[in-house]
C-alpha positions, 0 to 999 in steps of 0.5 A: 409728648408722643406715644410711641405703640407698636403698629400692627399690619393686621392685613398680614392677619386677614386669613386669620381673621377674614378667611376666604370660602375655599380656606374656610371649607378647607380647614373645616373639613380637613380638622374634622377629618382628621379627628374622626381618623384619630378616634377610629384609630384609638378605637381600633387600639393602633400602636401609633394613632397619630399616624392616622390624622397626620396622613389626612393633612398630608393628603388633603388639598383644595380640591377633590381632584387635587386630593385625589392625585396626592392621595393615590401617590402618597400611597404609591410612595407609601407601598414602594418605601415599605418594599424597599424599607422592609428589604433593605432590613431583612439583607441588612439586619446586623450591619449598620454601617451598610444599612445607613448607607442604603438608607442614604441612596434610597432617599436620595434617589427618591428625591433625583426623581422627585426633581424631575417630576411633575404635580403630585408625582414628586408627593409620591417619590417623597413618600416613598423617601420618609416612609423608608426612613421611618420603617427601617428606622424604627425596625432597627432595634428589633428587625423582626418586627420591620414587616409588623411596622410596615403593616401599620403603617400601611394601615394608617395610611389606607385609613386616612386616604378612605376618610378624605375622599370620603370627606371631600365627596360629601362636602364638594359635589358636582366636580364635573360641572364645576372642573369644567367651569373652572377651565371655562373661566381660566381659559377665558382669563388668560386669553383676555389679558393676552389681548388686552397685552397684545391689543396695548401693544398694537396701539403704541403702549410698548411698555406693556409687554415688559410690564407683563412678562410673569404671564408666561409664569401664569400660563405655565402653572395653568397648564400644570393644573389643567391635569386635575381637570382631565381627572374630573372630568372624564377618561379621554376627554378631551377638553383639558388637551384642547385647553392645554393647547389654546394656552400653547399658542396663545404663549406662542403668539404672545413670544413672538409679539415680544420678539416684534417689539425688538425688531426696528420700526418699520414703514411702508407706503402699502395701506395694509402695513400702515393700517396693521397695527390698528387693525390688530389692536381693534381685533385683539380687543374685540377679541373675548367677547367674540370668544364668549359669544362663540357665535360667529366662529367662521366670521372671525375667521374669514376675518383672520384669513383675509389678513393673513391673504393681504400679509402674504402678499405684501411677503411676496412684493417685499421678496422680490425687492429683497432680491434685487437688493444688492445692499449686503448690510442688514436693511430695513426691508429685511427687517419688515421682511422679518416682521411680516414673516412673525405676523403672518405665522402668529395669525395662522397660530390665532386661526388655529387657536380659534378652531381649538377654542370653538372644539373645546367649548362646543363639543361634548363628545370624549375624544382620545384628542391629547396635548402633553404637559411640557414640564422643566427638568434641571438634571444639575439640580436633580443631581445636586439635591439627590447629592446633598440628601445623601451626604447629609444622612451619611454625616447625620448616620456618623454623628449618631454612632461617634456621640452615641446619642441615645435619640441618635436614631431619631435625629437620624430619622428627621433628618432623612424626613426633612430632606426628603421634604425640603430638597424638592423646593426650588430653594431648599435652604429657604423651605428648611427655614420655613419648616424651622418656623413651624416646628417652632410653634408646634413645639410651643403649641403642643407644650401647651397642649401636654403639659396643661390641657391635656392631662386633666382629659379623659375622654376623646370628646374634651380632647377633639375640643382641645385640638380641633381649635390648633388644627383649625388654625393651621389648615387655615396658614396652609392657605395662605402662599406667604405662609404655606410652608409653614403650615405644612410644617406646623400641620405635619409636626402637631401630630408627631409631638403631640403623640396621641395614645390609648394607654399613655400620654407623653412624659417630659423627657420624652416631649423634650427628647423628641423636640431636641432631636427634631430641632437639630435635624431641621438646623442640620439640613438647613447647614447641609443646603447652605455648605453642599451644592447651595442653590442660587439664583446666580447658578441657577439662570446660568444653568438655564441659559447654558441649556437654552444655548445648548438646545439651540446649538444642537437642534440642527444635528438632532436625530430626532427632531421635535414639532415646532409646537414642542420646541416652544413649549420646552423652551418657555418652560425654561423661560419662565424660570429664566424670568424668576431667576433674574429678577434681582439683577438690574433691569437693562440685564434682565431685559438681555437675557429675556429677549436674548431667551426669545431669540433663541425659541423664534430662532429654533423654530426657524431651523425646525422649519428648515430641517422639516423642508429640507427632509420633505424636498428629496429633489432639491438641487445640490447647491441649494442643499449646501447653503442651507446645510452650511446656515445649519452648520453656522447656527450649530457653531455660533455659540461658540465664534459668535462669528455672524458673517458666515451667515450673512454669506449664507444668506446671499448666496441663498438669494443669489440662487433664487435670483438665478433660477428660473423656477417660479415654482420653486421660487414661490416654495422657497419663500417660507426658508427665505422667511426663516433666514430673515427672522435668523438674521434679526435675532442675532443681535439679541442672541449676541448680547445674551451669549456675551453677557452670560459669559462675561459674567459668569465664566465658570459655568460658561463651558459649551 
């Protein structure tokens, strides 16, 4: 006979069971914290103690810097929703209707903004959200009480934020130290597995790179965390820019290796070219420890002139042959053209990487040296969310008044909250379901804490015994990234329900009241983000790609033409998203609009070069401005012909001119445009593919 028992995965379990150090530290001092807030607001006899240990969850994150940041916007959200809160009461006392209407666009504006922010700016503008809601709200029966409530709000919140920096300034010491380590040893991470991916590559494994293609992912939230350095570190420092900027290469290096993997296989007699690939890989595995040692930085760069020397004039033999080529198809010259072009541009990035690298590990001084955080920004998204949030406090508003709910008011309330929590998630059905979850099992918890271990207490000692042990647990989830939002949610509603007080205890009715109205908000909002505006992956790669076309298309008419340096770090920001928004189709499309996003960023760095000659050169001749003026015209037009002959014409001319002229000089000028017109030429067939494929596929969105 077989016994069949049920299989517990207790690895799902591990940090329950085995928690990490930070997770540990974490949920340690943020419980104790939390207690201490609520036993200075019970001792101070707060009308609404619970608001004290809750902003401590609310505010508390790994890291000092972290903590920091989200605290000094939670309480600049925190005064700018009381403002707002506190106006829209006093020009609306006696008029419902307009007043939920000015609640709707407060919150929904709060949360337009949100989407297009970055860290923990978006905490900030989703303060200012709920605590609007929250004070207006409960300014409603009574309107001269709104500044009474405003203030005491603001008093736990100011509470709060002084105990966790407090907290976490006695518990983590020597941030300073440690930030700047913690930079060391990611910088050092993310430029070994660049080398070992590029060093695979030299050496036949092209799989690699596929393989690999989430670490533009890595090196994007990097970047977004290298902020919280800055902050620890010192004002003006510079090293957190010079970080910043060796990951902007490094992923400039990194693309363009990609963008060698499309290009055909290419041979040549020259020693140089046939011993390139080898060259390089010994390079790039040699290549971390060269950086930790960081002793011989002028050998390692002799090293990577000496290449550069040799690549460029393999370039300029391979020129002239081009020249005289009256083959008008695309031929392997001008693809080697292309691929010697690629490689000598990415070693003078690798030089210049190396310089940063040896500035931010040798200097100490602070400098005003900066390097900008790109940050991706979806206006549709923004709008939509924005929308949605509005509709759904309108609809809950109407609700309340056409039932006239006697907690009509608190379903309102939620609701305002709930949106202004989840809408600023990539997927905001999907966190109103996770913060459905955890309002599941801060309903059972504090069921169990009310009404059978609480009401025997009577002083504060039993109750800190009694708590500490769920919030322990929760700190302990929020560590967790498969459970996070959950909780968060957990962490958020304990206080809520639970409803510490000096002179009360919470009734039944009262418990059941706050839990039915919380629990039809949640399953409200999630119901708004499925029916308005729902968010998918579908809509949402067809965004990025359709922005992607468009940036390319307009960048040979923009007035304000961005640094190379920017364009890429713009465009790999929607490639990443790109990336995580394509995973579920099959892999042969994926792949199209991975290399087909490439070809757009290589391509634009292309034009950017263009335009920058072309504004330099004032005394170029007129028939040369007009090929290169009619290449730009084509780029601009291409998405929407997908007409490639007019620039293979613009291409020959352009060599016809140069095999005319006499100007050596001009000639050797000449060279880097000719460079950029090659590398267009072998992008187009991926660009080709990406435009057919997304609007075959999606012709809906497809509206250049």
């Amino acid at each position: 006979m077989k016994l069949f028992l049920p299989v517990i995965n207790l690895k799902k379990w591990q940090w329950l069971y085995a928690p990490s150090k930070p997770a540990l530290g974490f949920a340690c001092r943020t419980g104790v914290t939390s207690i201490v807030a609520l036993y200075i607001a019970l001792w101070m006899e707060m009308s609404s103690p619970f608001w004290a240990p809750l902003t401590v969850w609310m505010v508390s994150l790994l890291t000092p810097e972290e903590s920091n940041a989200k605290s000094r916007w939670h309480l600049f959200g925190t005064i700018l929703g009381t403002i707002a809160a506190v106006t829209s009461v006093v020009i609306f006392p006696q008029q419902a209707s307009l007043f939920m209407i000015t609640l709707a666009f407060w919150v929904s504006l709060c949360c337009f903004l949100a989407t297009l922010l970055n860290n923990y700016r978006v905490h900030g503008m989703r303060v200012s959200a709920f605590t609007y809601a929250l004070i207006a709200i409960d300014a409603i029966p009574n309107p001269n009480q709104a500044f009474d409530i405003a203030m005491a709000r603001a008093s736990y919140i100011i509470l709060a934020i002084i105990l966790q920096k407090t907290a976490t300034s006695i518990c983590v010491g020597g941030q300073r130290t440690i930030q700047i380590q913690w930079l060391q040893d990611n910088l050092d991470q993310a430029i070994s597995k660049t080398c070992f991916v590029l060093s695979s590559f030299f050496k036949g494994n092209i799989s690699i790179l596929e393989d690999n293609k989430n670490i533009f992912s890595i090196f994007y939230k990097l970047n977004q965390q290298s902020e919280f350095t800055d902050m620890a570190i010192a004002p003006h420092s510079h090293l957190g820019a010079h970080g910043r900027m060796i990951l902007a290469i490094a992923n400039n290096i990194l693309f363009k290796t990609f963008c060698l993997q499309k290009l055909a296989p290419t041979r040549n007699t020259n020693n140089t070219i046939q011993d390139l690939p080898k060259k390089a890989a010994i390079f790039f595995t040699e290549l971390p420890d060269l950086i930790k040692s960081n002793t011989n930085v002028n050998d390692t760069l002799k090293r990577i002139k000496e290449v550069r020397n040799n690549i460029y004039k393999q370039l300029l033999k391979t020129a002239e042959f081009l020249l005289n080529l009256q083959d008008k198809t695309i031929s392997k010259e001008e693809l080697l053209f292309a691929e010697l072009s690629i490689v000598y541009d990415s070693l003078s990035h690798l030089e210049y990487m190396f310089i940063q690298l040896n500035n931010h590990t040798k200097s100490k001084k602070a400098t005003y040296y900066n390097y900008r955080i790109n940050t991706y920004r979806n206006l549709r998204k923004s709008l939509s969310n924005g929308l949605r949030v509005f509709i759904s406090i309108i609809l809950a508003s109407i609700i309340w008044q056409v039932t006239a709910w006697s907690n009509g008011m608190l379903f309102v309330m939620y609701v305002a909250i709930i949106c202004a929590i989840t809408s600023i998630a990539d997927r905001p059905a999907k966190a109103a379901k996770h913060y459905l979850n955890g309002a599941v099992y801060a309903i059972l918890s504090i069921f169990l804490i009310n009404f059978i271990l609480i009401p025997p207490v009577s002083n504060f000692e039993i109750l800190t015994i009694i708590v500490l042990p769920f919030m322990f647990i929760a700190g302990l989830a929020s560590c967790n990234p498969a459970i996070a939002l959950t909780g968060i949610a957990y962490n958020f509603l304990f206080s809520v329900l639970i409803s510490y007080n000096n002179q009360s205890r919470i009734n039944e009715i009262t418990y059941f009241n706050l839990c039915l109205a919380l629990i039809c908000a949640i399953i409200f909002t999630w119901l708004m983000c499925r029916l308005i505006f729902p968010i998918n992956d579908t809509k949402e790669y067809c965004f990025t790609c359709k922005q992607m076309i468009l940036n390319l298309s307009n960048l040979p008419n923009k007035y304000i033409l961005p640094s190379t340096q920017k364009w890429i770090d713009q465009q790999i920001s929607n490639l990443v998203y790109l990336i995580d928004d394509t995973k579920n189709l099959p892999k042969e499309n994926q792949n199209i609009y991975f290399y087909g996003a490439q070809s757009i960023i290589l391509t634009g760095v292309q034009i950017i070069q263009i335009r920058i000659f072309l504004q330099q050169e004032k005394n170029l001749p007129v028939e040369l401005k007009n090929i290169l003026n009619s290449l730009l015209y084509q780029i601009h037009i291409l998405p929407k012909l997908l007409n490639t002959q007019s620039i293979d014409k613009d291409y020959q001319r352009f060599k016809e001119f140069l095999v005319k002229d006499e100007n050596a000089y001009l000639k050797q000028t000449l060279l880097p445009i000719l460079s950029s017109i090659c590398i267009i030429k072998s992008q187009l067939n991926s660009y080709k593919k990406f435009i057919k494929l997304f609007s075959l596929s999606q012709k809906k969105y497809f509206k250049l």
